[in-house]
C-alpha positions as CSV (number, residue, x, y, z in Angstrom):
1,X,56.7,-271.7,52.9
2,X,58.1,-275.0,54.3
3,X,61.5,-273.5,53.6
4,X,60.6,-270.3,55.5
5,X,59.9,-272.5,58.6
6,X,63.0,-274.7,57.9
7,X,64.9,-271.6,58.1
8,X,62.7,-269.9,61.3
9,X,63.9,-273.1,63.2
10,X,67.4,-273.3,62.2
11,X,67.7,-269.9,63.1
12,X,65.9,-270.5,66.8
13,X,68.2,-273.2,67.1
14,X,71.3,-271.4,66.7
15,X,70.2,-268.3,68.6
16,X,69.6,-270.5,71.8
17,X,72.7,-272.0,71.8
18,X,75.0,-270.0,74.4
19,X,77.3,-267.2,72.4
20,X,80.3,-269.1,74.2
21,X,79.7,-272.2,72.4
22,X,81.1,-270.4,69.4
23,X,84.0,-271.1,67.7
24,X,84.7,-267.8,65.9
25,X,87.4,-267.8,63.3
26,X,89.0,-264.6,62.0
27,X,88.6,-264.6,58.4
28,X,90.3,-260.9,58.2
29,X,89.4,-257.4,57.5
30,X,87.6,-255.3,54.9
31,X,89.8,-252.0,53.5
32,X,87.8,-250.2,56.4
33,X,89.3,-252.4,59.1
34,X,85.8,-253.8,59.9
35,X,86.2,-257.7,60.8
36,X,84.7,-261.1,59.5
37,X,84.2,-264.0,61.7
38,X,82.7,-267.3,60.7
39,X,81.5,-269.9,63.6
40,X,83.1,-272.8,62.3
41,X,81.2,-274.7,64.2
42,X,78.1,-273.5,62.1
43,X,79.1,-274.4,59.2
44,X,77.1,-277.0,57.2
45,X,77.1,-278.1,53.6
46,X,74.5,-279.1,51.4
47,X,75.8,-280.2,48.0
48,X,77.2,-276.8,46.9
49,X,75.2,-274.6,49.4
50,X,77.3,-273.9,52.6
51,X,75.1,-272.4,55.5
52,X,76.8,-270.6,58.1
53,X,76.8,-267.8,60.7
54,X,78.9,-264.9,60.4
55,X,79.6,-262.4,62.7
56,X,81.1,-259.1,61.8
57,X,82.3,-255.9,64.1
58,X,82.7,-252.7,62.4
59,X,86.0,-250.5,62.8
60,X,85.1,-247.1,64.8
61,X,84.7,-244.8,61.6
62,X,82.2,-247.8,59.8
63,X,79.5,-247.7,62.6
64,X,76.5,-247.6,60.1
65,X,72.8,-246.6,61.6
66,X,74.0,-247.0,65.2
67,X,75.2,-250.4,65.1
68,X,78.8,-251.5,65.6
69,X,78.4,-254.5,63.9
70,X,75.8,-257.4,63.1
71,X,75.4,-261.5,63.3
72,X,73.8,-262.8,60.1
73,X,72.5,-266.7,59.3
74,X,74.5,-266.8,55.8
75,X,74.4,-269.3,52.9
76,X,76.7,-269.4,50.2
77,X,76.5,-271.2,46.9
78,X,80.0,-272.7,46.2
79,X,79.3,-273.4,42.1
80,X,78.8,-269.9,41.3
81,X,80.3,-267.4,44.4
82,X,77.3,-266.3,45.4
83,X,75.8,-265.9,48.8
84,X,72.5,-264.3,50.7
85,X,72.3,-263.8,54.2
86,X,69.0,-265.2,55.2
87,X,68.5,-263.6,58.8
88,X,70.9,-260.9,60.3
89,X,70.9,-259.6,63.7
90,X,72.4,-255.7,63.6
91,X,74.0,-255.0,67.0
92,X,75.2,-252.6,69.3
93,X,77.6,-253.8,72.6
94,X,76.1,-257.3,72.2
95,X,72.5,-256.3,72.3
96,X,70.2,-256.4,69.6
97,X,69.1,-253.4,67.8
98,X,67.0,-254.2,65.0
99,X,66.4,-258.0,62.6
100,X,66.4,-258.3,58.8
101,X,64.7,-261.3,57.3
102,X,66.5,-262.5,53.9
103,X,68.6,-260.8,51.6
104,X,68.7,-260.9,47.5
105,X,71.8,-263.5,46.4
106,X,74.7,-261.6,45.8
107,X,78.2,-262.4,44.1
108,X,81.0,-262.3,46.2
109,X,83.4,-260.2,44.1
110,X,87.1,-261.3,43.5
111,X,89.7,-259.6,45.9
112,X,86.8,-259.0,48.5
113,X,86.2,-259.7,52.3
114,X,83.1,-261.6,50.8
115,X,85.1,-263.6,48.1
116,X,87.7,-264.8,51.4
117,X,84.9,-265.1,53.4
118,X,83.1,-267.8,50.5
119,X,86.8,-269.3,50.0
120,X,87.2,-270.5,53.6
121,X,83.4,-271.6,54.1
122,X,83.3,-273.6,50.8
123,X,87.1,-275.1,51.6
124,X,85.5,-276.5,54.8
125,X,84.7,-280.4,54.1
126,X,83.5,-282.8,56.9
């Protein structure tokens, strides 16, 4: 429960900071051509766990249930490549469409978007 909260207000926090503050850095591009952002400035480590938010825009043909791309809260575990996205904001033209609360842990998979995505995250120090 108290990490529910922890999380609730971490995620307030970050959603009233102005988009502009953001500095988004172009991780690169899944076979589809969709793109994968990270705020650097987000990032935060923990030990092994890296919390961070990641913003991804889907090419034209990969528009999935009306949304051309979404935001997500996302925190990866360095030790073992795996990573959940714990809040994730799908969008459409910069508006909200719809919210998801936490995903199960997955594993970021070798020669992936996800497994660059955990590789620049977890290379972070500082």
């Amino acid at each position: 429960m108290r990490l529910s909260a922890a999380l609730t207000t971490l995620w307030i926090a970050l959603a009233i900071t102005p988009a502009c503050a953001a500095t988004w850095v172009n991780i690169g591009k899944n076979n589809s051509g969709t793109s994968y952002d990270v705020d650097w400035d987000s990032v935060s480590r923990n030990g092994n766990l890296v919390t961070f938010t990641l913003r991804v825009q889907y090419s034209p043909g990969a528009a999935q249930d009306g949304a051309d791309g979404f935001v997500a809260l996302r925190q990866a575990n360095c030790a073992d490549g795996s990573f959940t996205d714990l809040h994730t904001d799908y969008m459409l033209k910069g508006k909200v469409l719809n919210t998801t609360s936490a995903d199960e842990a997955q594993k970021a998979r070798g020669a992936t978007i996800a497994e660059s995505v955990l590789k620049k995250v977890c290379s972070k120090r500082g």
